[in-house]
C-alpha positions in Angstrom: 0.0 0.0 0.0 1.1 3.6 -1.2 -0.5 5.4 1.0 -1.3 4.8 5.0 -2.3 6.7 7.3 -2.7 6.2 11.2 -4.8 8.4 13.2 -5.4 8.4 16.9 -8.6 9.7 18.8 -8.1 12.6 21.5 -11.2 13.9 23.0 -13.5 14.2 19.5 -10.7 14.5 17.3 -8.6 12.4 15.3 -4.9 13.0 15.5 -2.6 12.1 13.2 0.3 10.3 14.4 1.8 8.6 11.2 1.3 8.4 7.6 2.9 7.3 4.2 3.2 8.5 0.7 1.4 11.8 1.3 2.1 15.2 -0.8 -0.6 17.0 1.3 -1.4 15.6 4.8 -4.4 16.1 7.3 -3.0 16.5 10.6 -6.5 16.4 12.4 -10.0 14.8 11.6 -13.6 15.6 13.9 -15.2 12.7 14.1 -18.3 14.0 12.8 -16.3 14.6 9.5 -14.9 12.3 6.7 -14.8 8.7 6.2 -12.0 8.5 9.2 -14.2 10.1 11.3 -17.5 7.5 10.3 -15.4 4.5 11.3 -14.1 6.8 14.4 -18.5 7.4 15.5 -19.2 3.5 14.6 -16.9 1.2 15.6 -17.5 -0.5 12.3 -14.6 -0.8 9.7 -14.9 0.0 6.1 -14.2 -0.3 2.4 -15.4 2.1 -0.2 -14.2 0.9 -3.7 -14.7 4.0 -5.4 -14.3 6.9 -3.1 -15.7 9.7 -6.0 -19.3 7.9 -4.9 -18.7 9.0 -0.9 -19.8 12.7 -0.3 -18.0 12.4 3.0 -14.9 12.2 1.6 -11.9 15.1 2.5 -9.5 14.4 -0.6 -6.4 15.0 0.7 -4.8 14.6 -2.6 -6.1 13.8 -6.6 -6.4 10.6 -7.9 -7.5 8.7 -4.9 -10.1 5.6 -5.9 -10.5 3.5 -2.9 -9.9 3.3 0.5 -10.4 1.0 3.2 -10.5 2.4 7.2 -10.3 0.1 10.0 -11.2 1.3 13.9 -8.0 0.5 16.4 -9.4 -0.1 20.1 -8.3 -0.7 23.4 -10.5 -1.6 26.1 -13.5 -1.9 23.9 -13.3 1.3 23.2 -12.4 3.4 20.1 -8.6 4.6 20.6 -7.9 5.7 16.5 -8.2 4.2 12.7 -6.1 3.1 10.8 -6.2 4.1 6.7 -5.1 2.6 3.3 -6.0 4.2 0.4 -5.0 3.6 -3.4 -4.4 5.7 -6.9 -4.0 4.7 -10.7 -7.0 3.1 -11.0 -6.3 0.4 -8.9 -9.3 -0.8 -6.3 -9.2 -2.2 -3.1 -11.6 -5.3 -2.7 -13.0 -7.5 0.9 -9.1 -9.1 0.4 -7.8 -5.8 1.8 -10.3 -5.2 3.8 -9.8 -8.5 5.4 -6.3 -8.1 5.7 -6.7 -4.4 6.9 -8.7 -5.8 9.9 -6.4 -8.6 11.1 -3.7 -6.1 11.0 -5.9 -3.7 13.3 -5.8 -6.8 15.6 -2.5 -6.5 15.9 -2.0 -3.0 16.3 -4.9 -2.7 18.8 -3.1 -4.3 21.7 0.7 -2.8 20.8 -1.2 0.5 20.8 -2.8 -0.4 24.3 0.7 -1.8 25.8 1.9 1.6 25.1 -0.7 3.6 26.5 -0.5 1.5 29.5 2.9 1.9 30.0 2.4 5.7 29.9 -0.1 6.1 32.2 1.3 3.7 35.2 4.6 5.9 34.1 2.8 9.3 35.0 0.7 7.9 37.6 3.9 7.0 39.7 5.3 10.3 38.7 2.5 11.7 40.4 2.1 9.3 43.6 5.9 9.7 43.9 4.9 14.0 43.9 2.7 13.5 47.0 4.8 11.1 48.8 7.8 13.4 48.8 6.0 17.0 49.6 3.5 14.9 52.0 4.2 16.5 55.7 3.1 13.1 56.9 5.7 10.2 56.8 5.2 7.8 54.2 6.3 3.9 54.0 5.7 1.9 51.2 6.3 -2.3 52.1 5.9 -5.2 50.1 3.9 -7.9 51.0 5.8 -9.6 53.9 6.2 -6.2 55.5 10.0 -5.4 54.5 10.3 -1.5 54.3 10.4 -1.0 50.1 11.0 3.0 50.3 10.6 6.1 53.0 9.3 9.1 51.8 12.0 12.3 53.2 9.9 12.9 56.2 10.3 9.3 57.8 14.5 10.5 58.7 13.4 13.2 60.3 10.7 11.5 62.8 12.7 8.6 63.6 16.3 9.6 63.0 16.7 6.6 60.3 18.8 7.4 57.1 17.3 5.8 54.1 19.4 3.0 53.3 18.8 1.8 57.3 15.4 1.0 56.7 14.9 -0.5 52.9 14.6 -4.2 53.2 13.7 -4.0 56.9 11.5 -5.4 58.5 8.4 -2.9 59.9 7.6 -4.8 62.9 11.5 -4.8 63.5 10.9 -0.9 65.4 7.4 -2.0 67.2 7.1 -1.9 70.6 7.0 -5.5 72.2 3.5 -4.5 73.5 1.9 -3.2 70.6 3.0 -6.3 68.2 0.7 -8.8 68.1 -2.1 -6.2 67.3 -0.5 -4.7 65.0 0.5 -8.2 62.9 -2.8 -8.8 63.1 -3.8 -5.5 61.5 -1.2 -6.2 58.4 -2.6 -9.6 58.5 -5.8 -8.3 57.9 -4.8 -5.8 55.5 -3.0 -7.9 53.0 -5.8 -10.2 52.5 -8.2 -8.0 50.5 -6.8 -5.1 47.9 -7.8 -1.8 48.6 -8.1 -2.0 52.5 -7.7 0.0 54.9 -6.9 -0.1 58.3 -5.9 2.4 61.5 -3.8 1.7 64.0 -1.6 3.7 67.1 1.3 2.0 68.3 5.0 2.5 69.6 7.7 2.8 67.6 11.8 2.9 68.4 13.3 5.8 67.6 17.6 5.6 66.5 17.9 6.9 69.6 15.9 3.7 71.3 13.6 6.1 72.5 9.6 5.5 72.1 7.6 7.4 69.4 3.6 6.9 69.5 2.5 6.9 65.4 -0.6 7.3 64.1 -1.1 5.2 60.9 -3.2 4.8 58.3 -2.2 2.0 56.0 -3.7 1.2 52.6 -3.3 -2.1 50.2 -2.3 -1.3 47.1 -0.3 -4.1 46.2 -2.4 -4.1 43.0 -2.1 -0.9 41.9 0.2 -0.4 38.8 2.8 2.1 39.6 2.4 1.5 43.0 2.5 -2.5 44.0 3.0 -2.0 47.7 1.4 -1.9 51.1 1.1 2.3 51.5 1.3 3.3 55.3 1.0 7.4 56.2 1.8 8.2 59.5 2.5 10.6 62.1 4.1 11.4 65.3 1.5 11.8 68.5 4.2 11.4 72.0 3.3 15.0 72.5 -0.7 14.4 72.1 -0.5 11.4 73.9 1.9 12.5 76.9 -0.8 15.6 77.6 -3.8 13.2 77.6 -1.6 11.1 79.6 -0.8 14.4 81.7 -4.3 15.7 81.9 -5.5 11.9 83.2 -3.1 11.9 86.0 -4.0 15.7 87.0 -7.8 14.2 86.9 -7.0 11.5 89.3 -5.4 13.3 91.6 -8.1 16.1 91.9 -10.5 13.2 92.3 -8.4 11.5 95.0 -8.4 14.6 96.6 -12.0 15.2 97.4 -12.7 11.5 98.2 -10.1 11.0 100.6 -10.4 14.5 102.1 -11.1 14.4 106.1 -12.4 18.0 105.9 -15.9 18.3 103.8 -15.3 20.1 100.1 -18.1 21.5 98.1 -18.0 23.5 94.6 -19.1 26.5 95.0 -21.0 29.2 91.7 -19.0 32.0 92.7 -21.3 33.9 90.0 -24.3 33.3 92.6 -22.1 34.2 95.7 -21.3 37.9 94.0 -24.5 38.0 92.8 -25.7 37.7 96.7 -22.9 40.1 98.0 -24.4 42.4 95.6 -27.6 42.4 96.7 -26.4 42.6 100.5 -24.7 46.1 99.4 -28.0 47.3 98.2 -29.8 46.3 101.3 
């Protein structure tokens, strides 16, 4: 074939990505125009033996007398066409057509490899984005729970370079106490994509001190461009030493009252000024 053309669909257009044998070339196509854009609307391919008998036909150069245009797809859905058309006289017949479509077969799913490949490609440049300007620490583990990467924020809570942690173990920093619910928690997770589960626990700091986290860990071991067990988490000592703090300070006051050997009331000191006020008046 002398002259090929292959056109893929963005939005309602068709764009043209690569063509043969062309003096004068159509770099776009609406799908409501043209024989390109027909095949584009139906899904259906198509032969037209003598194109001088199609109204809907763009001429992009003299001469042209048939033309066969096959729909490309991926995912069931319409993704481009693909074009032959021939000059001198010569026709194309169902033999083309035929052969036009198993080639589409072909082309369909090397077309849809390579959109694949792009998206997980700018989908991980994305979720690699918000990892790294996340205020939260980020973990990313494999299925057995071995540390896979730490987003910049995870040094600076737990005093961990990098290259300490990856191929780790998580449950390696976990508190002795906190262990066996939190196993059970990854158990749990890595059972079902897309869970989620929270958790608090204790975790070792370098400097084999105790951080409480707050986590939030998500399966995503299915996820192209991610593959990997997603935890966000955050440091709460300070939060949890003030509840801690504020409990303590509660029990006291209580203990105070009830073992008291003196009686202790509360007193409304609003309704004692009010009553000193009125005295005055009187």
């Amino acid at each position: 074939y002398t002259l090929v053309s292959l056109y893929l669909l963005r939005d309602e257009t068709l764009i043209l990505q690569h063509q043969v044998g062309y003096s004068h070339v159509i770099n776009e196509i609406p799908i409501s125009q043209g024989i390109a854009g027909r095949v584009a609307r139906s899904g259906l391919p198509l032969l037209i033996e003598d194109i001088r008998t199609d109204k809907a036909f763009l001429g992009a150069i003299d001469n042209i007398v048939s033309e066969v245009c096959v729909p490309l797809f991926y995912k069931d859905q319409i993704i481009g066409v693909l074009n032959v058309e021939s000059t001198q006289n010569t026709k194309l017949s169902e033999a083309d057509l035929n052969l036009m479509i198993a080639l589409s077969e072909h082309i369909s799913p090397a077309i849809g490899r390579a959109r694949l490949y792009t998206e997980i490609g700018e989908n991980e440049k994305r979720f690699r984005a918000l990892i790294e300007n996340s205020a939260d620490a980020i973990t990313l583990l494999d299925a057995q729970g071995f540390v896979t990467y730490d987003s910049p924020a995870a040094p600076g809570m737990l005093g961990y370079d990098p290259e300490e942690r990856i191929g780790k173990s998580v449950f390696e920093l976990i508190h002795a106490d906190d262990l066996r619910d939190t196993r059970g928690l990854f158990q749990k997770l890595i059972e079902t994509t897309g869970t989620r589960v929270r958790s608090v626990f204790r975790l070792r700091h370098k400097n084999n001190s105790w951080l409480w986290i707050e986590a939030v860990a998500t399966n995503l071991l299915d996820e192209p461009g991610v593959k990997a067990i997603v935890v966000n988490y955050r440091d709460i000592t300070e939060r949890i030493q003030t509840e801690s703090a504020m409990s303590a300070n509660e029990k006291r006051y209580r203990s105070l009252f009830e073992d008291s050997p003196i009686a202790l009331w509360e007193e409304d000191f609003s309704a004692v000024k009010q009553h000193l006020d009125t005295l005055r008046e009187q």
